[in-house]
C-alpha positions in Angstrom: -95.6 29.7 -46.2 -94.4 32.5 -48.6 -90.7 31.5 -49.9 -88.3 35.0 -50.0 -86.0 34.7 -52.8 -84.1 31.7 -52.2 -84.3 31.4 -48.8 -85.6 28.8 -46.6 -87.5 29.6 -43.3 -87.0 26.4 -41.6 -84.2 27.0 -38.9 -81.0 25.1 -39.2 -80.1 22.8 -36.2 -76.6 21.7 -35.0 -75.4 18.0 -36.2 -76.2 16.3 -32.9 -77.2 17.5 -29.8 -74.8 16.9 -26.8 -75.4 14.1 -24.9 -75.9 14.5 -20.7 -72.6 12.8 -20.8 -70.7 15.1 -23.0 -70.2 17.9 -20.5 -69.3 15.5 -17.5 -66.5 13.8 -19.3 -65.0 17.4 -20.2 -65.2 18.5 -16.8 -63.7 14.9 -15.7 -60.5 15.4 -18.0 -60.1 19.3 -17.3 -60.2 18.3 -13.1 -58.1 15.3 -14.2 -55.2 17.9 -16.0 -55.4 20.8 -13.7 -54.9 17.8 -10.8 -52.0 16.4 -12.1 -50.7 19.6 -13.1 -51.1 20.8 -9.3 -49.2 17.7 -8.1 -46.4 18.5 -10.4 -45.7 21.7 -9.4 -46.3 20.9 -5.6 -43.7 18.1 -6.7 -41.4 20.7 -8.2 -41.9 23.2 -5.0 -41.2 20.3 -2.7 -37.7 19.6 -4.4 -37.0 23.3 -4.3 -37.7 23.4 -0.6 -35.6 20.3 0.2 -32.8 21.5 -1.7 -32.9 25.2 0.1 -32.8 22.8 3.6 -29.8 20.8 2.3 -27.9 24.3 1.2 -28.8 26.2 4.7 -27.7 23.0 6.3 -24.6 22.7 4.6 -24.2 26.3 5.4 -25.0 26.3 9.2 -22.0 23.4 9.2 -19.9 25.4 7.6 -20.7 28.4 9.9 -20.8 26.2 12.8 -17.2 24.8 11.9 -16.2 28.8 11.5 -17.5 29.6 14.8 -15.6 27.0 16.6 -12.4 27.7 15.6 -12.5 30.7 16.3 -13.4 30.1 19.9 -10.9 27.6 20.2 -8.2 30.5 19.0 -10.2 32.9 21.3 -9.2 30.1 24.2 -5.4 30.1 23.1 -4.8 33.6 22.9 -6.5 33.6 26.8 -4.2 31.0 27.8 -1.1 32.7 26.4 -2.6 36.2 28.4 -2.8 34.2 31.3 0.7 32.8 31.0 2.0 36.6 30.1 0.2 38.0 33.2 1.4 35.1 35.1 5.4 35.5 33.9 5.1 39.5 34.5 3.5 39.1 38.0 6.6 36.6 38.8 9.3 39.3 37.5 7.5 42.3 39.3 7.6 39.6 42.7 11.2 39.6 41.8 11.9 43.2 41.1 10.2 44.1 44.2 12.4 41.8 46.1 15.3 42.9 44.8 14.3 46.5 45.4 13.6 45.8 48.7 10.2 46.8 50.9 11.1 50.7 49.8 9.9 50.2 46.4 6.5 48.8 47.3 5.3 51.4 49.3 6.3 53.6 47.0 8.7 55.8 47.8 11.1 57.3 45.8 15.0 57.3 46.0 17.2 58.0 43.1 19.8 55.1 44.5 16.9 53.2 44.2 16.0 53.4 40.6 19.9 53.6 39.8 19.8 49.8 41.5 16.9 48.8 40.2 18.5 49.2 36.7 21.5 47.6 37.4 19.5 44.8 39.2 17.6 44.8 35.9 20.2 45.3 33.3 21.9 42.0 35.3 18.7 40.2 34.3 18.4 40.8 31.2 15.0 41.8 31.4 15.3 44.9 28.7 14.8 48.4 30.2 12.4 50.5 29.2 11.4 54.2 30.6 8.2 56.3 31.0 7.7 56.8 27.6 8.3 52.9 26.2 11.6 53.3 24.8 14.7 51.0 25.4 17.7 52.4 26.6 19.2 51.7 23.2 16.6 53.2 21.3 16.6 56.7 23.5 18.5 59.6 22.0 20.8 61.3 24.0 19.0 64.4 24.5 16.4 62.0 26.2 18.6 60.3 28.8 18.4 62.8 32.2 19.2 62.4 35.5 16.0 61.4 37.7 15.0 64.7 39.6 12.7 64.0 42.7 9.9 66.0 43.1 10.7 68.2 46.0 13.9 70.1 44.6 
């Protein structure tokens, strides 16, 4: 074979060829890392998870804990309604009585109401006309005779 300046024509080979086992043991140790790798970030997502539970539970107590006091005020304030309803239906039993059957059928008499204040006044159960004011807080201009309807 002709030699060209300087240069050899037989081809150059690598050091050693891989062995069968080369490739395999790569492929063992990349499965090996990427394994281990996986189970520490399924570790590290499992801790994230359990810590979300413990904060939502801790939460849903809290919540919980919210929620029942404020039924339990809910339940007072119906108690005290019902004892309010209960003390106002006992005074309008007693107003009527002192009134007299007149009064609960409605009819009007301007002696009437004139007692009825008095009767009141006598209770001391404060007085309070149409409009919600107590006799001492009504200006004079607001304090009228009762006119019946028919004059």
């Amino acid at each position: 074979m002709p030699v060209l300046a300087g240069k050899s024509t037989a081809t150059t080979r690598s050091p050693t060829p891989p062995t069968s086992t080369e490739p395999t043991q790569n492929s063992a140790n990349r499965i090996r890392d990427n394994q281990r790798r996986s189970r520490a970030r399924r570790k590290e997502y499992i801790l994230e998870l359990e810590e979300k539970v413990r904060g939502y539970e801790q939460n849903g107590v809290s919540a919980s804990a919210q929620i029942q006091a404020a039924a339990r005020k809910v339940v007072e304030e119906n108690e005290q309604l019902k004892r309010d309803i209960s003390r106002l239906r006992q005074e309008n039993e007693t107003l009527y009585r002192l009134l007299g059957p007149s009064a609960r059928n409605g009819e009007h008499d301007n002696s009437v109401e004139v007692g009825a204040r008095e009767i009141v006044e006598k209770a001391g159960v404060p007085c309070v006309d149409s409009a919600g004011f107590k006799d001492a807080q009504v200006p004079a201009a607001r304090k009228k005779p009762h006119r019946p309807w028919n004059e």
